[in-house]
C-alpha positions in Angstrom: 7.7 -11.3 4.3 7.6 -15.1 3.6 7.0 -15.5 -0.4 7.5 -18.0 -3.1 8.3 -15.6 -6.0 11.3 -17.9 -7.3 8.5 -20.7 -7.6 7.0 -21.1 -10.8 3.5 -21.2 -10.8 1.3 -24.7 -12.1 -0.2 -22.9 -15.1 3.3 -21.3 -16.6 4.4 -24.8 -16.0 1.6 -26.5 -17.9 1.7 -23.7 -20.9 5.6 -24.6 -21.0 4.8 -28.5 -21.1 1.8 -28.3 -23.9 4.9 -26.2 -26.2 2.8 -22.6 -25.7 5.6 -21.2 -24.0 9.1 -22.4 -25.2 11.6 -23.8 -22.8 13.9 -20.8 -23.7 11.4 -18.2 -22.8 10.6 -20.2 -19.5 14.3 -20.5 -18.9 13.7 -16.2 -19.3 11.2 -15.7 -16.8 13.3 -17.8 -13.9 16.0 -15.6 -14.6 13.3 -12.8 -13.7 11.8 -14.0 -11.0 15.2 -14.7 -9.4 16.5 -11.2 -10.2 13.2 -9.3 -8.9 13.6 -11.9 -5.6 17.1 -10.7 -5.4 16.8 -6.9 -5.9 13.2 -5.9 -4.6 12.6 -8.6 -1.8 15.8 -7.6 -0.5 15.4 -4.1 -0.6 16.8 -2.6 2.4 13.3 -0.7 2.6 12.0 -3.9 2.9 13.9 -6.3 5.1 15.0 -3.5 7.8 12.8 -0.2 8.0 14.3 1.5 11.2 11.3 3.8 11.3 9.1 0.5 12.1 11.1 -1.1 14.2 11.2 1.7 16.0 7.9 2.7 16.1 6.3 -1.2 17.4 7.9 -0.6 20.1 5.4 1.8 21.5 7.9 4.3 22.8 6.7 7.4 20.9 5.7 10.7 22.5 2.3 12.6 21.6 4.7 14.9 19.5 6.4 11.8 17.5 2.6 10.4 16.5 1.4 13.6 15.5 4.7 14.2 13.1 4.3 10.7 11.7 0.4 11.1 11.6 0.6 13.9 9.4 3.3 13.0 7.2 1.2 9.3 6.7 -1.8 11.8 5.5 0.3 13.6 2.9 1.7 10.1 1.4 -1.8 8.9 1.9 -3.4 11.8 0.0 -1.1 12.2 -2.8 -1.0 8.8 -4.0 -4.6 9.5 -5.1 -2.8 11.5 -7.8 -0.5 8.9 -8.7 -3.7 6.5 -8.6 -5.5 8.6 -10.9 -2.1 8.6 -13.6 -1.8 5.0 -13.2 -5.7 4.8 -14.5 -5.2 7.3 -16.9 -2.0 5.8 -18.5 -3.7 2.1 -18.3 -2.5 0.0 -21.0 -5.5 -2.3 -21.1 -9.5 -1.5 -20.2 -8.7 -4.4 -17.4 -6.1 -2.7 -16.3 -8.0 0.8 -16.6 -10.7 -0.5 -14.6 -8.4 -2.6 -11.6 -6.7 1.4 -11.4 -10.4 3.1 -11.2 -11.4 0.6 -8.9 -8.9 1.1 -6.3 -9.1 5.2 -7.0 -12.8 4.1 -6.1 -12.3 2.6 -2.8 -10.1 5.0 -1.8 -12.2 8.1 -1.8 -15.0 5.8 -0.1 -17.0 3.2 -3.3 -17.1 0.5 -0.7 -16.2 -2.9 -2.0 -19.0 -5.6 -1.7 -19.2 -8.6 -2.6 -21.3 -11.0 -5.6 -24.7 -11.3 -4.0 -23.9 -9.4 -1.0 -26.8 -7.2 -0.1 -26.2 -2.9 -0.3 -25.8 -1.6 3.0 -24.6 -4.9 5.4 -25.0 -4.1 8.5 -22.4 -4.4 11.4 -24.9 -6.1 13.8 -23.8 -6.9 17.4 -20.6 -5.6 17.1 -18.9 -3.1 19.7 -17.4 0.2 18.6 -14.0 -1.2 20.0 -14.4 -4.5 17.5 -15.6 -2.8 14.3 -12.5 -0.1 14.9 -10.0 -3.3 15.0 -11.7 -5.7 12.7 -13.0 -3.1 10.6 -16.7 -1.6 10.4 -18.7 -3.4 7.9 -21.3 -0.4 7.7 -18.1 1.5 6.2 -15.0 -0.9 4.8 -15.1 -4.2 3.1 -11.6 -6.1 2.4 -13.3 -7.9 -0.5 -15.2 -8.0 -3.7 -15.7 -5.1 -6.1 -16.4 -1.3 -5.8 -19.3 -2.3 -9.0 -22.6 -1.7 -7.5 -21.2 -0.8 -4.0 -22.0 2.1 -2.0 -20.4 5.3 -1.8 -19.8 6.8 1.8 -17.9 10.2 2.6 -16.7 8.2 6.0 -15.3 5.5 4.1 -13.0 7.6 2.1 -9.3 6.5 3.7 -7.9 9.9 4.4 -11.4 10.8 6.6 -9.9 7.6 8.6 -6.6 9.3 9.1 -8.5 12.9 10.0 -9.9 10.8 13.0 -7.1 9.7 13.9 -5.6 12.9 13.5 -8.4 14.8 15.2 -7.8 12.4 18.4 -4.1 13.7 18.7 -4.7 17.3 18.3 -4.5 17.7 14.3 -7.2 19.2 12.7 -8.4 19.1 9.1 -6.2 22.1 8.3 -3.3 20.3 9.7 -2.8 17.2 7.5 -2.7 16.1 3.9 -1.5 18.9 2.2 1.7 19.6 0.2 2.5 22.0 2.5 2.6 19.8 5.4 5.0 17.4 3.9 8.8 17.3 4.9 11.4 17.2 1.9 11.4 13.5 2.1 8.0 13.0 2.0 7.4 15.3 -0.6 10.1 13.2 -2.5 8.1 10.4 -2.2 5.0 11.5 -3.4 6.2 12.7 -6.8 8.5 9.7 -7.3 4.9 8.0 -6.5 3.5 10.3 -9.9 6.6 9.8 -11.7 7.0 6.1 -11.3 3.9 4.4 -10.3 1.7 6.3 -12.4 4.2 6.6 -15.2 3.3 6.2 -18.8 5.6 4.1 -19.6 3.9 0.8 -18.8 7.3 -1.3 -18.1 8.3 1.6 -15.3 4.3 1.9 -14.1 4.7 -1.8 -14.0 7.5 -2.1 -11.8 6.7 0.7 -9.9 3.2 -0.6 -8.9 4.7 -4.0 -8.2 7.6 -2.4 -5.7 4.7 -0.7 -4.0 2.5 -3.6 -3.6 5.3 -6.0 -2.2 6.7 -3.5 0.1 3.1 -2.7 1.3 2.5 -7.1 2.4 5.9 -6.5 3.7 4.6 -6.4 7.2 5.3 -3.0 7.8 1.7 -2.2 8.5 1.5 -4.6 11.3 4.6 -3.0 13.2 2.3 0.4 12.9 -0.5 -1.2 14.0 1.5 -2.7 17.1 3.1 0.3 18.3 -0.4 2.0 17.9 -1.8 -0.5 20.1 1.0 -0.2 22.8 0.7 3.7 22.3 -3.3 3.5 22.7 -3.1 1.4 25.9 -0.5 3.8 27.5 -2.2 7.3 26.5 -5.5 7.4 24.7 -8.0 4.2 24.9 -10.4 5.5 22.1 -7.8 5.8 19.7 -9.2 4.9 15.8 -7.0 2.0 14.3 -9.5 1.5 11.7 -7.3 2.8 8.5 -4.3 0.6 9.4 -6.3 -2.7 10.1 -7.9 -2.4 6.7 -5.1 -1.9 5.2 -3.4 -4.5 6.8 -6.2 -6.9 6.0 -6.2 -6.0 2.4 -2.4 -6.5 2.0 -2.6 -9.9 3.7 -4.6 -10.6 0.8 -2.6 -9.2 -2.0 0.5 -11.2 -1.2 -0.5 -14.2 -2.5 -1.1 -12.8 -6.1 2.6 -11.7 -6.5 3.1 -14.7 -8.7 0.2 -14.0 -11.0 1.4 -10.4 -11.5 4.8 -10.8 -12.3 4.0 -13.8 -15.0 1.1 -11.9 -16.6 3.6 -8.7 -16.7 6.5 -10.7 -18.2 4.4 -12.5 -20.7 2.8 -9.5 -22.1 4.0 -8.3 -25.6 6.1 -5.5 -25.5 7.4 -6.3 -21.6 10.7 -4.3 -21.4 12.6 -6.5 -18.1 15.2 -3.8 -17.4 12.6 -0.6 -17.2 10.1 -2.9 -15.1 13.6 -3.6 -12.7 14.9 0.1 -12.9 11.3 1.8 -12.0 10.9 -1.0 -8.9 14.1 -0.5 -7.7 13.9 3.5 -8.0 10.2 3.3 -6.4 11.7 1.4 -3.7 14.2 3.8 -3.3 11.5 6.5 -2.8 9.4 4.6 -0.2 12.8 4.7 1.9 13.3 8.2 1.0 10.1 8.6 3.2 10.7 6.3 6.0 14.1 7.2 6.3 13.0 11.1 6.8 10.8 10.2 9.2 13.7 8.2 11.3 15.6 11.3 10.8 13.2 13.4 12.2 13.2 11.7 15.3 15.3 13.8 17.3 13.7 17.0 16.1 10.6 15.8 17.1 11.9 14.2 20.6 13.3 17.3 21.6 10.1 19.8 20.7 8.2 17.4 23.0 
């Protein structure tokens, strides 16, 4: 992923200029924003996942999807637990609020925008169109979940049971604890431990290693391999949960800068927890690609 975290943004520059923040404390957070360039950005995770590169390239078997559909679904409902501890241990009723609201969307608020009218409908749209460039009747990439509408379709994992329910999983098959691998199991209680820890500094970091690594890209190498896969063996195939979140992501990269200086400004701001629960969250999103890589074989040969 392209990004500009070493560059410091116009209104740190202006608040350093007018004496607000003093040239020693600026000279602080460059330091920071070079370390967390150097040590997250750079995150193996980040710059070569083998499980995606793998995976865009289409090749998979019926077998291989269904593994990595159902392991997605686990990660996918257990970081609603972590989502719930990261509102719960919320510093800040803005901060409270920005966790609930993502909880929100996630189990199906839809988020709509100032002034936009309850219930938009998706018009002249084909089902083929709304699945790839999301449903407006369902998802919304913008605005707030305040005064939007809540639908049981729009809750994200229903969008994975589709999927799922496409390839021969059914609801029984997907999303629980049980259903996890040892990796991804990791993962989802280094998600609790770290991302919704209540330690703000770790919770910090951790929330900021899962956002970058999520605009990484990695959701557009699913999203091509799905597409090569859906061509090749099943034309209805639902894409809807990884466009959206591919959409939303594209979005979220650009506040990276705005994150980090409102983080590192705050009183209290402890730099080496906020580095040490990024780099240890990180470690746990490889943790899960990693098993999945691994599992490759296994998978390849029960096909």
């Amino acid at each position: 992923m392209s990004n500009k975290i070493t560059e410091i943004s116009p209104e740190i520059l202006a608040k350093a200029k007018s004496g607000e923040i003093p040239q020693s404390r600026l000279e602080e957070y460059r330091e920071f924003l070079q370390e967390v360039e150097s040590k997250f950005m750079n995150h193996r995770i980040i710059v070569n996942n083998r499980y995606c590169r793998w995976f865009e390239k289409g090749d998979m078997t019926l077998e291989q999807l269904r593994h990595f559909v159902q392991q997605f679904s686990v990660f996918s409902h257990f970081f609603l637990v972590a989502q719930l501890k990261k509102m719960i241990n919320a510093g800040t009723l803005e901060g409270y609020r920005a966790s609930k609201e993502i909880l929100a969307n996630e189990i199906g608020v839809i988020f709509r925008r100032p002034g936009q009218a309850v219930g938009t409908k998706s018009g002249s749209l084909s089902e083929e169109e709304k699945d790839l460039s999301t449903d407006p009747e369902l998802v919304s990439t913008e605005g707030t979940v305040d005064g939007g509408v809540f639908k049981f379709k729009a809750g994200h994992f229903e969008w994975l049971l589709h999927i799922g329910q496409q390839i021969g999983l059914g609801f029984s098959s997907m999303g629980k604890r049980k259903h996890g691998t040892a990796s991804t199991v990791f993962f989802c209680d280094e998600l609790e431990r770290l991302y919704g820890s209540e330690d703000p500094n770790i919770g910090e970091g951790g929330s900021f290693a899962v956002e970058n690594w999520a605009a990484a890209g990695f959701w557009k190498q699913l999203i091509r391999g799905l597409k090569k896969f859906k061509e090749r063996q099943i034309p209805d195939l639902k894409l809807a949960f990884f466009t959206w979140h591919d959409a939303v992501e594209d979005q979220h990269a650009s506040h990276t800068q705005d994150e980090l200086s409102e983080v590192f400004f705050k009183e209290g701001f402890d730099r080496a927890k906020f580095v040490s629960g990024g780099l240890e969250m990180l470690d746990g999103v490889a943790r899960f690609w990693d098993g999945l890589y691994e599992d490759l074989n296994r998978t390849a040969q029960a096909a």
